[in-house]
Structure formats: C-alpha cells, structure tokens
N, C-alpha and C positions, 0 to 999 in steps of 0.2 A: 444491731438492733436488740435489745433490751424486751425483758417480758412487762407485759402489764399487770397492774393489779388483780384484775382476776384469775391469769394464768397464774401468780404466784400463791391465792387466797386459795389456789385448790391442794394447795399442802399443807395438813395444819397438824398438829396434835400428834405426828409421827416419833418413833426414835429413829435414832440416825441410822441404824442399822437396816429400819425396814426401807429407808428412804433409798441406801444405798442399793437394798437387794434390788427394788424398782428399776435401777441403773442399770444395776449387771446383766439382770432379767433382759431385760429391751436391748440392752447390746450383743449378749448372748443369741438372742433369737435371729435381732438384724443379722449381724455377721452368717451365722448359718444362713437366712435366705439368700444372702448378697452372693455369699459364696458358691450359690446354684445358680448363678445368670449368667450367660454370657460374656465376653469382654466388652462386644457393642452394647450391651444389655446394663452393663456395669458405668460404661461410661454416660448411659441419660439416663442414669435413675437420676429424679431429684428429689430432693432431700427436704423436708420441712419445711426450708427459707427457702424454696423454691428456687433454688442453684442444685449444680451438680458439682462433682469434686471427682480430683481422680481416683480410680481405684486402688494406687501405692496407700493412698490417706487412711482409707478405709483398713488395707490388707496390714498396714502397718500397728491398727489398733488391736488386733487381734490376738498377739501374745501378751501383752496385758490386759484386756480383759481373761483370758483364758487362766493368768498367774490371778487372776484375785482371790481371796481368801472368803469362805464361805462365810464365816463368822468373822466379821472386819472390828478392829479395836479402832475407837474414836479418830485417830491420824490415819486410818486407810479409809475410812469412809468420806472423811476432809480431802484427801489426796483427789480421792476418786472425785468430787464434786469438784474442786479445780481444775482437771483435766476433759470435764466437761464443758465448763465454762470459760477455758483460754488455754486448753491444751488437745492431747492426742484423740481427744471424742468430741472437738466442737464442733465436727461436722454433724453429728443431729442434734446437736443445741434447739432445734425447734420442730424435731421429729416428738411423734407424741405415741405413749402406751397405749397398752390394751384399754385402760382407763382414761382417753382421752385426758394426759394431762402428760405437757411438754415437761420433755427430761430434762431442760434446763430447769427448772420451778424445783425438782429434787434436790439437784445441786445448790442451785440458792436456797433453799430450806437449810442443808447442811449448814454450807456457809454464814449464814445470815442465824443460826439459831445455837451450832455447837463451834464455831468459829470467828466468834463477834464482827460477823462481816468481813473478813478479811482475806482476800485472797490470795 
C-alpha cells in the first residue's frame, strides 16, 4: 500500500540531509523503545500498517541504523530511503514522526527529488 498525496505533500522544500536525519531520528528512538519491551510485548506491537512483524526484523535493523553516518553524502541518504521503502526498515514504512508525517513520505521525497524516482 502506497502513500497518498497528502501524506507525501507533507514533505516539501527539505534537503536530503534533513530528510534523511528525520529517518534516523525515528529509527533511532523506535529501536531504543522496542528494545525495553518484553518478548510477548515485542511480538503485538503493531506497526503503522497495522500488522505486526517479528522481533529478528526489527532486531536486525538495528546495526545499521546504529553504522549511519551523521552527515550522510547524497548515496547514503538515497541508500537510506530505499531500505525504507523495500528493504531492512519497511517495517515502519507507515509508522509516523514526532511530526506526524509517515517515514515512508521522507524516503520518497529522497527518492522522488535527489534520485529521479528511481529505486
């Protein structure tokens, strides 16, 4: 399932840098909460689409988010939006920031803006 036009109108005017920090931020945080919960706790969180995933999914994004680079050059911030949108982070593909705006909408800003749509 795909975002809508409004969830993706709520990214505009960004560089990719800040789009990307938005990323890291939110995953960063996730990961630390997730990793205070339970294993029962872990297995019914659901997730933004309203599914739940296993905890290996989650546990395994974790060293890459943790290797990303503070200051990302244009291919680490593209990398990073692909792996949100059909890799090791699409499980919250439709989990949303502090700013109410789905973390997929960053990665297609990336993608759609510094990587002529292409993923």
């Amino acid at each position: 399932m795909g975002l809508s036009q409004t969830e993706l109108s709520k990214v505009q005017n960004v560089t990719h840098e800040e789009a990307y920090n938005r990323i890291k931020c939110y995953y960063s945080d996730f990961i630390k909460g997730y990793n205070k919960l339970n294993d029962a706790e872990k297995k019914e969180h659901i997730f933004g689409n309203g599914r739940s995933c296993s905890p290996n999914y989650v546990n395994n994004s974790t060293d890459y988010i943790s290797a990303l680079p503070k200051d990302p050059k244009l291919a680490e911030s593209i990398d990073l939006a692909k792996n949100v949108l059909c890799g090791k982070l699409e499980y919250a593909y439709h989990d949303q920031d502090k700013n109410s705006v789905k973390i997929a909408a960053y990665a297609h800003y990336i993608i759609n803006s510094f990587n002529n749509g292409e993923i």
